[in-house]
C-alpha positions as CSV (number, residue, x, y, z in Angstrom):
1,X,-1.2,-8.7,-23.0
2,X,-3.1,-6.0,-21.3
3,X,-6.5,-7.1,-19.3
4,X,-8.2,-4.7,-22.6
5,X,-6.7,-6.9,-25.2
6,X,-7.6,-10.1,-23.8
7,X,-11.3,-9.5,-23.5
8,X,-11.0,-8.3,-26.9
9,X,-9.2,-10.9,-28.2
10,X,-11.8,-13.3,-26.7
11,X,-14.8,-11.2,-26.9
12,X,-16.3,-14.3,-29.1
13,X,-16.2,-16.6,-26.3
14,X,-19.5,-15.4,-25.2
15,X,-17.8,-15.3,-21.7
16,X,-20.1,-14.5,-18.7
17,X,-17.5,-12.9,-16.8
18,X,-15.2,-10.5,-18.1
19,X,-11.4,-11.9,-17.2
20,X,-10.2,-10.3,-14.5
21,X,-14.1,-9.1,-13.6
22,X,-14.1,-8.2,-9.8
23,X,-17.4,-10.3,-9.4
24,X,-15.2,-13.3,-10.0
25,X,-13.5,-12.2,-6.8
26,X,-16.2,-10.4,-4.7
27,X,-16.7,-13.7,-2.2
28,X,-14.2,-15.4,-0.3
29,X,-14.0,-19.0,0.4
30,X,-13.7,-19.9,3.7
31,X,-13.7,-24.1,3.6
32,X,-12.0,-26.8,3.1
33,X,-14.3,-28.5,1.2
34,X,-13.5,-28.5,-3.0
35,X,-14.8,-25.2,-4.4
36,X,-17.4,-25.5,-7.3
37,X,-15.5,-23.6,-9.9
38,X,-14.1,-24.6,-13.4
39,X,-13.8,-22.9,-16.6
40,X,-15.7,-23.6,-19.6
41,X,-15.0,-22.6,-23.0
42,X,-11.7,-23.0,-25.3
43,X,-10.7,-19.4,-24.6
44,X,-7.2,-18.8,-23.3
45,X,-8.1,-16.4,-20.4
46,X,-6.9,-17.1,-17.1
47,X,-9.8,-16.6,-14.1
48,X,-8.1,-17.5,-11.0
49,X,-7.3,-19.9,-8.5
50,X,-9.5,-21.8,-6.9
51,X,-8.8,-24.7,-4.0
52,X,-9.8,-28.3,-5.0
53,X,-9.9,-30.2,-1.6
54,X,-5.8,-30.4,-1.6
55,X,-4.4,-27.7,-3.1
56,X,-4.9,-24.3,-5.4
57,X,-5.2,-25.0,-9.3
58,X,-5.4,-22.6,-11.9
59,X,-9.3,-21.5,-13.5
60,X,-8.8,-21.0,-17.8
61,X,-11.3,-20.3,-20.0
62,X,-14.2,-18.5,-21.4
63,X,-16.0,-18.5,-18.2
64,X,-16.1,-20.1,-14.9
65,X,-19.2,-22.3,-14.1
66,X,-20.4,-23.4,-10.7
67,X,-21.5,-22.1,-7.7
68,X,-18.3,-20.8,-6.1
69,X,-17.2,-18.5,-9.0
70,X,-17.5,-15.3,-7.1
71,X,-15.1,-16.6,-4.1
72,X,-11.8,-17.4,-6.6
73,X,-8.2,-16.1,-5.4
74,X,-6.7,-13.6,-7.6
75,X,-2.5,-15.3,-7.0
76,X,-1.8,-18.4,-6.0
77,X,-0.3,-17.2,-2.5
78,X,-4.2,-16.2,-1.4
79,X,-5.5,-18.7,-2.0
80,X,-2.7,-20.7,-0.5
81,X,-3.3,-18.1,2.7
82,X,-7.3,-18.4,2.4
83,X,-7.0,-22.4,3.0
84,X,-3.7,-22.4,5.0
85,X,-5.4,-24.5,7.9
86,X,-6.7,-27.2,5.4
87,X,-3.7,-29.2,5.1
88,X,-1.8,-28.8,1.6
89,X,-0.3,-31.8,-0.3
């Protein structure tokens, strides 16, 4: 499914950021503390990665919510880079 057809698809969500929106990407995180970022919503769109304290998990929804929204990974391998020094499990 093309990055077109799954806004459309999910255009009812009422989504704040568009998936794949490059303000869900425009920050990076630069901690090791758990980023304040989950989705919200029943949509199937995939937002990105963020890091939860121990390791990089997926972001799905209609939106992310929380303050860290704008410093998600776009692939798993950077955010796995990002937070390298924070000791993975």
């Amino acid at each position: 499914m093309s990055l077109e057809e799954c806004e459309s698809a999910h255009s009812a969500c009422g989504q704040t950021f568009e998936c794949g929106s490059a303000d869900l990407y425009s920050l990076t995180h630069d901690s090791c503390d758990s980023m304040d970022a989950v989705g919200d919503g029943a949509c199937f769109c995939f937002l990105g990665f963020a890091w939860n304290g121990a390791g990089c998990v997926d972001v799905n929804g209609c939106q992310c919510d929380g303050a860290d929204c704008d410093k998600l990974s776009m692939s798993l391998e950077e955010c796995e880079s990002a937070h390298s020094s924070c000791g993975q499990t």
